[in-house]
C-alpha positions in Angstrom: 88.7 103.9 126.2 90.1 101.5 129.0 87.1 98.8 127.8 88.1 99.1 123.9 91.6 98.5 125.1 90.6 95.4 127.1 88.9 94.2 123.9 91.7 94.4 121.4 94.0 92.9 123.7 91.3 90.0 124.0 91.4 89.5 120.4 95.1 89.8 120.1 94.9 87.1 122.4 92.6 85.4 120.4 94.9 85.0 117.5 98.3 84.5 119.6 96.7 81.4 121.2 94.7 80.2 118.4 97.7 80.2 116.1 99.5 78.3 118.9 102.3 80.7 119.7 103.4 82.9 122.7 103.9 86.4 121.4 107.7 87.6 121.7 109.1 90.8 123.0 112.3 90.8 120.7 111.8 91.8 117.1 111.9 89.0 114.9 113.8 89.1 111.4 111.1 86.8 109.2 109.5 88.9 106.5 106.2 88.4 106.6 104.0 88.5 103.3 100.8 90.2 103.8 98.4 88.9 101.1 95.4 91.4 101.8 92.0 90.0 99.9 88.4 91.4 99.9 86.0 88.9 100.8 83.8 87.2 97.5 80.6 89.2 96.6 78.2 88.6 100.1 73.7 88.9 99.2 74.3 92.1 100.6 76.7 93.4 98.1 74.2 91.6 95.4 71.6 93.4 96.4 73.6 97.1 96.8 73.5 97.4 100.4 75.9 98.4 102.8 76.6 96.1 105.3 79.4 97.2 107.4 79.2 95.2 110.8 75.9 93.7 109.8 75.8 89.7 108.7 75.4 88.7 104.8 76.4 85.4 103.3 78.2 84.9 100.8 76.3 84.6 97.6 76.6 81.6 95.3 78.6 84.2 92.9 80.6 84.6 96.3 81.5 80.7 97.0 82.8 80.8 93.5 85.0 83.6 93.7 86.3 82.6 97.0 87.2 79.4 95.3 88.3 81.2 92.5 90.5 83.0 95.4 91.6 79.2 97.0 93.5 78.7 93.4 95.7 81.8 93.4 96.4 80.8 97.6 98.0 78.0 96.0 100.6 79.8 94.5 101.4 82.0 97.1 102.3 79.0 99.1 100.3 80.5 102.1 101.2 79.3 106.0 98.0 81.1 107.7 94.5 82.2 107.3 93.3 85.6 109.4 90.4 86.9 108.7 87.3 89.7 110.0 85.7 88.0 112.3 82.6 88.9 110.3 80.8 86.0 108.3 81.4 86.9 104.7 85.2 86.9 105.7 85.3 84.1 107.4 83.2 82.0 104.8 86.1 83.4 102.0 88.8 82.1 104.5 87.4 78.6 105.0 86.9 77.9 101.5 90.3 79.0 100.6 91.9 76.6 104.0 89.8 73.9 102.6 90.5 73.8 99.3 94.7 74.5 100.8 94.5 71.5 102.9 93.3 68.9 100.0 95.8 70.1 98.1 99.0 71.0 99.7 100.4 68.8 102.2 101.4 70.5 105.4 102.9 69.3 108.2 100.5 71.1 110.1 96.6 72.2 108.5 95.7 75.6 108.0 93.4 76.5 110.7 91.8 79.9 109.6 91.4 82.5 112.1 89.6 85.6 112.6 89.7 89.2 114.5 87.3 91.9 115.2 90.6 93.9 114.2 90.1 93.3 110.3 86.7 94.1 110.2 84.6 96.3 108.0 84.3 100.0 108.9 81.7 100.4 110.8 79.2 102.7 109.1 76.7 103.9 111.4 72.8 104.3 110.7 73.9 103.6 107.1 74.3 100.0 107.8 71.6 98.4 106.5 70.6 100.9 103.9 70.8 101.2 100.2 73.5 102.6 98.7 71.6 104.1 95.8 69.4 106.2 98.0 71.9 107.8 100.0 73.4 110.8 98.3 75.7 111.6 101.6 77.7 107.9 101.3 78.8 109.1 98.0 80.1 112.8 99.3 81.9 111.0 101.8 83.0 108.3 100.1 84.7 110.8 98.2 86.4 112.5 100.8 87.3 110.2 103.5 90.7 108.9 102.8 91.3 112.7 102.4 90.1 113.9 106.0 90.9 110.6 107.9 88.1 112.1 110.6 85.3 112.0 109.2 83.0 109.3 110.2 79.4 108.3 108.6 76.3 109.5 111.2 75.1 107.4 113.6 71.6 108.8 112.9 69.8 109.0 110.1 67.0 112.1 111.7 67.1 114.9 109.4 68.3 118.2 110.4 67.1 121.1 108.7 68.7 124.5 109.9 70.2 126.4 107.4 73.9 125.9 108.9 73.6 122.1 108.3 71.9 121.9 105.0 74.9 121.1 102.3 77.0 120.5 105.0 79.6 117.8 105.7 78.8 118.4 109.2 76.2 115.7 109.5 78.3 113.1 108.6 80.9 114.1 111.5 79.9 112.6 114.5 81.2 110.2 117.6 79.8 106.5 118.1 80.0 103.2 116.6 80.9 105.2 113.4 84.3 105.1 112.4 86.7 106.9 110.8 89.6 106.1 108.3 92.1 106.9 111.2 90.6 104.9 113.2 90.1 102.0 110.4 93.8 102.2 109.2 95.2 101.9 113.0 93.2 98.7 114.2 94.2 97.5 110.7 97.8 98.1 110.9 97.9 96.9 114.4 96.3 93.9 113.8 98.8 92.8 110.9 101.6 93.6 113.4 100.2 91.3 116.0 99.6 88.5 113.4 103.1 89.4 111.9 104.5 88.8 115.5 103.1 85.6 116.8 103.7 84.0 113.3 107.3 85.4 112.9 109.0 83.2 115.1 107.7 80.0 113.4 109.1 81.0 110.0 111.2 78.6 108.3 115.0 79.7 110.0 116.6 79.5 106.4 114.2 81.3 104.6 113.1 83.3 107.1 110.1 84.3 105.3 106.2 83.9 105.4 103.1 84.2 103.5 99.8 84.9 105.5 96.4 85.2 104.0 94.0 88.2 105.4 90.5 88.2 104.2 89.0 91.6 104.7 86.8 93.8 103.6 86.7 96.9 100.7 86.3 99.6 103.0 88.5 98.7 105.3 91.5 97.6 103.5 90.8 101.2 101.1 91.4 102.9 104.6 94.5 100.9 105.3 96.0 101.5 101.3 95.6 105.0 102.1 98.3 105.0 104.3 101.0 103.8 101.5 98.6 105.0 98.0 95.8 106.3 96.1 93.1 103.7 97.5 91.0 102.3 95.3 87.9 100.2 95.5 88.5 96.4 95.0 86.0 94.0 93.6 85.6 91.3 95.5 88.8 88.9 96.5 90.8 91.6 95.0 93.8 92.6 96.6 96.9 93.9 97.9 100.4 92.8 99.3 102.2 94.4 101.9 105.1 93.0 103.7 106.2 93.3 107.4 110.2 93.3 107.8 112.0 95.0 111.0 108.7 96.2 112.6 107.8 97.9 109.1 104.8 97.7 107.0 105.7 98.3 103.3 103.6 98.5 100.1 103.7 96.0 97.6 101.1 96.8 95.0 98.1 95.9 94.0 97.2 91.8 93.3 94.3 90.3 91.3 
């Protein structure tokens, strides 16, 4: 527990430093804009496998959605770029700061960022596997926003007694494998830590902000279910939610 703390605190730090602020105690007034995307389509999602933490690039389908993705940035007028520190996400985010920085001109470029903190749920021995031929991903892809504590196996060795067979109880177990609690929190904290060291460098008449997050389906689903019915999003889909006085609050569902 006391090393996973250590670690998000090291990425926290990460993004305070590399975003060139010092993170405030006081509560800052600046509404944030949250503009939550899936990453474009990776070889991986081509090819129907579930990747989870494991590295795909984008595909060439991918580079033109992300691009795609760049254009509607544009009209968000978006300040930063976070993203999973994963390298579909952070392919998606660099397209989209370099097509921003060619075309707007800042004061200041967009630098893109990333966290371990908006990363994909990590799924365990299914990483790696085809989604097709695992019956089990689909039962609990079905029930996991529902009971937040379920998590995939970290196994894949079958288990044959009679108690188990039919049973959800091989895909609860304790690991790498995470659950949508767990998901949702490192999601929500993570916006709250962007939301905090970009805050004070909103414009003082406006007051207001508009970040880019590039994540991923999975774990931006586990994060909708906190405010809605989640959905899956295509890729570079997404969803706005806006940080005001410490509050995260649901905007709906963007293209």
């Amino acid at each position: 527990m006391k090393n996973e703390k250590a670690r998000s605190n090291r990425e926290n730090g990460k993004i305070e430093k590399s975003l060139g602020f010092m993170s405030s105690n006081s509560n800052s007034n600046a509404k944030i804009r949250f503009y939550l995307c899936r990453h474009g389509q990776s070889e991986f999602n081509a090819k129907g496998i579930l990747q989870g933490h494991l590295e795909s690039p984008l595909s060439p389908l991918g580079i033109t959605q992300a691009q795609a993705l760049a254009l509607k940035a544009k009209l968000w007028e978006i300040s930063y770029i976070v993203s999973s520190h994963l390298g579909r996400a952070q392919q998606t985010a660099h397209i989209c700061a370099e097509f921003l920085n060619k075309e707007i001109h800042h004061s200041q470029r967009i630098e893109p960022q990333s966290t371990a903190e908006l990363a994909e749920r990590h799924l365990g021995a299914w990483q790696g596997k085809a989604v097709a031929q695992l019956t089990e991903f689909h039962q609990f892809n079905t029930l996991c926003y529902q009971q937040t504590h379920l998590t995939p196996p970290n196994s894949l060795e079958p288990d044959n007694s009679p108690e188990r067979i039919n049973s959800l109880e091989r895909i609860i177990s304790l690991g790498k494998s995470e659950s949508t609690d767990a998901v949702r929190q490192r999601m929500q904290q993570a916006l709250r830590n962007i939301a905090q060291t970009t805050g004070v460098n909103a414009d003082s008449s406006s007051r207001e902000l508009n970040v880019l997050v590039i994540s991923h389906g999975d774990a931006l689903a586990c994060l909708m279910s906190q405010f809605t019915q989640p959905i899956a999003l295509n890729n570079t889909q997404g969803m706005l939610l806006t940080y005001h006085h410490d509050k995260l609050q649901w905007g709906g569902l963007i293209d």
